[in-house]
Residue, then its C-alpha position, 0 to 999 in steps of 0.5 A: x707906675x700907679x695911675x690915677x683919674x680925678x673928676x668932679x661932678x660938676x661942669x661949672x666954672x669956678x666950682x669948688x669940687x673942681x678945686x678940690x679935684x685939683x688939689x687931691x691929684x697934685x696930692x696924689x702926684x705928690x705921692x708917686x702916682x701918675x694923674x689924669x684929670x677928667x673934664x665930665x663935660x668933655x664926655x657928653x652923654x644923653x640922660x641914660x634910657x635903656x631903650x638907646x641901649x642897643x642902637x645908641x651907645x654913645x662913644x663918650x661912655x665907651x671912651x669913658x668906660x675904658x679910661x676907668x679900667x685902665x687907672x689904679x685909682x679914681x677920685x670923685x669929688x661931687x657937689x650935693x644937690x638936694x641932699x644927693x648927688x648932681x645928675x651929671x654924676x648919677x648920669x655918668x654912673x648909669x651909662x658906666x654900670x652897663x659896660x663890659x666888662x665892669x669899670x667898677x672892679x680894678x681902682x680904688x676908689x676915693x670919694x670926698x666934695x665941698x659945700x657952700x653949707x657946714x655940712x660938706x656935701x656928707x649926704x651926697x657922699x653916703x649916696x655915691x658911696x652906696x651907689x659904687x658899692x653896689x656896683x662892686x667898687x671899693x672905696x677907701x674909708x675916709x670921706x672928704x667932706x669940706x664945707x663951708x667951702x667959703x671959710x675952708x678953702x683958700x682962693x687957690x683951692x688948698x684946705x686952710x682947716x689942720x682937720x682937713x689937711x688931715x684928711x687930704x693927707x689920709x685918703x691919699x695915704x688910703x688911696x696909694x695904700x689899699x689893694x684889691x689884690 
């Protein structure tokens, strides 16, 4: 059976990219795939500095890191801070690029996130895009932008706009479809 991790990135109650990690991995069981849903909070990790390296590789990023080779897929769903990604994420992404093997090389990553703002978190995406890519990922064509999310998603989470169904719908069809193989 395929398998999947979704995560967000961001750790706060009531976020909205939260929300919509939910709702992509009900979408993704809906289609057949078996879901983990990833709590970034719960892999605490110091902000990456190569000097801890060798005598302090923290447990959460090799429990982490070990959760990522073994799913078929990978869903981010990152807020946008400033135009880019939040720490927690780019964190996250540090201490995962220095394990091995690559945690980068097996899934197929998804990537998509929601704003406050119309754009939908489009600049943050570019970047986590950019930054997987260069890490080897491989990431399916559809970006998942929704914003604002006050007017795009109902209390529960669920797209209310025929546009973003629409791309739920592709990016789960490119998630369950695509091969590294």
């Amino acid at each position: 059976m395929t398998t999947a991790l979704t995560l967000s990135g961001s750790i706060r109650k009531g976020s909205y990219n939260r929300l919509l990690q939910h709702h992509v991995g009900g979408k993704l069981e809906a289609a057949g795939v078996r879901v983990t849903a990833l709590e970034l909070g719960d892999f605490e990790m110091p902000i990456f500095n190569e000097d801890l390296e060798a005598d302090h590789l923290p447990e959460s990023a090799v429990r982490l890191a070990e959760l990522w080779r073994t799913h078929d897929i990978i869903f981010i769903a990152t807020p946008e801070y400033n135009g880019s990604m939040p720490p927690l994420l780019v964190n996250t992404l540090a201490w995962l690029s220095r394990q091995k093997p690559s945690v980068f090389r097996h899934a197929i990553f998804g990537i998509g996130g929601v704003s406050s703002g119309k754009y939908g978190t489009i600049f943050a995406q570019s970047h986590l895009r950019d930054s997987l890519s260069k890490v080897g990922a491989l990431v399916v064509p559809t970006l998942l932008g929704i914003g604002p999310a006050e007017q795009a998603l109902d209390a529960e989470g669920n797209p209310t706009e025929p546009a973003i169904i629409r791309k739920v719908d592709a990016i789960v069809h490119e998630l369950t479809h695509f091969s590294r193989g």
